[in-house]
N, C-alpha and C positions, 0 to 999 in steps of 0.2 A: 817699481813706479817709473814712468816715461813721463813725459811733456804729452803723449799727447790724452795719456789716462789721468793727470792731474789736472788740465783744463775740462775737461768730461766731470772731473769728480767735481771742481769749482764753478761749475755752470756754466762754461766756454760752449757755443754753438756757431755753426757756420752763420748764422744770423742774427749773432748779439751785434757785431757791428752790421749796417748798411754797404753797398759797394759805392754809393757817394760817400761815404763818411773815410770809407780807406781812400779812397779817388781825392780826397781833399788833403788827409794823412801825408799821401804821397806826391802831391802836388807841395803843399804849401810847407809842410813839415811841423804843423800842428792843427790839432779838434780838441773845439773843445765840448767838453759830453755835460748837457745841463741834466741838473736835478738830482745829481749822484747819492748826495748828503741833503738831509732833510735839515730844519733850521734848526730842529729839535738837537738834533744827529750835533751840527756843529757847533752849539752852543756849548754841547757837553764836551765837547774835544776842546773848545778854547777854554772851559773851566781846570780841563786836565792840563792843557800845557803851562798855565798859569800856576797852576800848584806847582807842578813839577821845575818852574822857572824859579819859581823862589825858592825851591828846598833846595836845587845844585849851586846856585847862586855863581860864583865866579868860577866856576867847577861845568859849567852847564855848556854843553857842545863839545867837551873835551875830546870826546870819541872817535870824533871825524874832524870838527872845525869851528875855530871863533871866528866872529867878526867885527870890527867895530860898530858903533851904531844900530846896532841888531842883536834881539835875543833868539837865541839856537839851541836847538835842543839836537842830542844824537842817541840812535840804541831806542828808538819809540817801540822797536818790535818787543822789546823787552818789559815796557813800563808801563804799561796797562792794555788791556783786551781789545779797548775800544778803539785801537790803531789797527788791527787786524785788517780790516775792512781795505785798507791800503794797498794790500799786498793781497787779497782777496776777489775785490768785484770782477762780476766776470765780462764788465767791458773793459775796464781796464783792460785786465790781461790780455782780453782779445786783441785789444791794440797794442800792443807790448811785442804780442806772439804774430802779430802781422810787420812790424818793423823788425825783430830782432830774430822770430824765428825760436830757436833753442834759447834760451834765457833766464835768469834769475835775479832774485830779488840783490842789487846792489847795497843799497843803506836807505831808512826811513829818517828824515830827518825834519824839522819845523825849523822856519826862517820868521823873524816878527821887526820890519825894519820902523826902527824908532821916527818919529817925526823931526825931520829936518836932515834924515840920512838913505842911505840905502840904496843909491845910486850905484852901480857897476858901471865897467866898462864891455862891451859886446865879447863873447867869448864861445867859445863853445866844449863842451863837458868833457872830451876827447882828447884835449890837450895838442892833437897833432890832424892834418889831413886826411880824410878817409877817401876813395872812390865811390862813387853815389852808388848807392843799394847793397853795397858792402857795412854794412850799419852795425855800431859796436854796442851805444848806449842811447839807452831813451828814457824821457823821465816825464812826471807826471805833478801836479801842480793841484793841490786843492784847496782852494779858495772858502780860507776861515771869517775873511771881509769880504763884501764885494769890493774888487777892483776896478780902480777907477783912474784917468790921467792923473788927478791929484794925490794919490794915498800910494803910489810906488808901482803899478803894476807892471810888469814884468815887459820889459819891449822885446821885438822877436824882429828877424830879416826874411819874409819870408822867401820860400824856397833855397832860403842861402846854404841849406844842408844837402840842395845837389853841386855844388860851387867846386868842391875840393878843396877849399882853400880854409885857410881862419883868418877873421877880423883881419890883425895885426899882419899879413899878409898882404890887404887892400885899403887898408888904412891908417892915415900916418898916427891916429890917435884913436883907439877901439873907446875908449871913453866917450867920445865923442857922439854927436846924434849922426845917423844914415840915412839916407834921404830916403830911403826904402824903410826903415822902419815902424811898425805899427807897437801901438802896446793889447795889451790882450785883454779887454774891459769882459768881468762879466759878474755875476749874481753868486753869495758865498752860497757853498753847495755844488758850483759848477768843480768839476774836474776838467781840465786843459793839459790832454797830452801833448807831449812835443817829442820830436826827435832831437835828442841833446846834443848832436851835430849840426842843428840849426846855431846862427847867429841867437845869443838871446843874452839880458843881463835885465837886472836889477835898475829901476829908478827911483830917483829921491822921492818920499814922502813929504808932500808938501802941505798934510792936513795934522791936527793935534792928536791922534790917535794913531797906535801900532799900527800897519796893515801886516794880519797874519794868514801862512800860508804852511803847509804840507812839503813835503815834498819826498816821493815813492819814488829813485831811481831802480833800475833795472838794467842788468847788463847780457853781454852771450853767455852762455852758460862755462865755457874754457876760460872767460876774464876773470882777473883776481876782483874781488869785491871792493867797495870804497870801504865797508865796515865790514870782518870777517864775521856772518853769523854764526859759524861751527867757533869759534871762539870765544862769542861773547854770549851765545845764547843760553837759557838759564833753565834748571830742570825742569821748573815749574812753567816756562814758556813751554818747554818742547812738549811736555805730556800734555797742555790743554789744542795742542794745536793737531789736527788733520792732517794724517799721511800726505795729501796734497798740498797743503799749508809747508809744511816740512821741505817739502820737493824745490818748490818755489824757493823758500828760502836754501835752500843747499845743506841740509845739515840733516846729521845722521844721530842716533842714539847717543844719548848724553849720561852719566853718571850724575 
């Protein structure tokens, strides 16, 4: 199996994206692809994360990451079928395989920031500088609320992932608001890829409800992973999932 016989096996064509939609990718450092998830589709994924939030209970995110003010879940590739589709669709991937090139599935994870928190400060996934088009990690964002100014949604700088630089670099407080920033309003079902070398963070939820969200990273295919899937992943994930499924994820035959 290759990258480019597992995009072919997952439904990846030269024209699942648009060249305005990469033109705008590349430009701006995020698209976002409506309609991905039907209501049907999300309703049943916020019923899963909700089980699954209260069976791990203080246990829940361990995998990769807690946070305060927000429930997190880590290891979704593991915990039900219906996360597949994450690591699956074939625009996604298209745009995954138009910023990153050779790539693999980094960690699937859910973000649900509680009401009256869930604010970041601007950062980018990277941790250090890249050179623009030299691109490490890209992630992807599926919207289980619609997003909105009020309910946390995610603010972004745009084109700040051709900069070289991070936040805290051009900012005496990344916490802080950027006079360039927008946040990324859209319909739950939308998917909003970004390049996770853009500027982006987390806003307060300022209405009485979680705002929940996905969240599909992706990295080069030579990065170490946020979450090792050849070590976490489970017999019973590997034998239901597709040679190409597999590839994506980086993991080989499992006992």
């Amino acid at each position: 199996m290759d990258m480019a016989t597992a995009l072919r096996d997952l439904g990846v064509t030269d024209d699942v994206l648009t060249q305005a939609e990469k033109d705008q990718l590349d430009r701006d450092g995020f698209l976002p692809l409506e309609g991905i998830l039907t209501l049907e589709e999300v309703s049943s994924l916020n019923k899963r994360l909700a089980e699954l939030t209260a069976a791990e209970g203080d246990r829940a995110g361990l995998e990769v990451h807690q946070e305060q003010g927000t429930d997190r879940l880590a290891d979704l590739v593991n915990k039900d079928p219906r996360f597949e589709v994450c690591f699956s669709h074939p625009r996604v991937l298209a745009a995954m395989n138009h910023v990153l090139g050779e790539f693999k599935l980094s960690s699937l994870n859910s973000r649900a920031a509680h009401p009256g928190k869930g604010h970041q400060a601007l950062h980018a996934d990277s941790g250090h500088p890249v050179t623009p088009g030299a691109y490490e990690v890209c992630n992807s964002i599926w919207l289980l609320d619609d997003f909105t100014p009020e309910n946390g949604a995610t603010r972004v700088v745009p084109g700040s992932h051709r900069r070289g630089t991070l936040p805290a670099d051009e900012m005496s407080d990344p916490a802080d608001a950027h006079p360039d920033q927008i946040q990324l309003e859209g319909k739950a079902g939308t998917v909003v890829i970004f390049n996770s070398h853009l500027w982006h963070g987390g806003t307060e939820n300022r209405t009485t409800n979680p705002r929940r969200a996905l969240h599909s990273y992706f990295a080069q295919r030579h990065l170490p992973q946020q979450l090792d899937q050849q070590t976490y992943i489970r017999v019973a994930t590997y034998n239901r999932l597709t040679p190409a499924q597999r590839f994506v994820l980086d993991v080989t035959g499992t006992d």
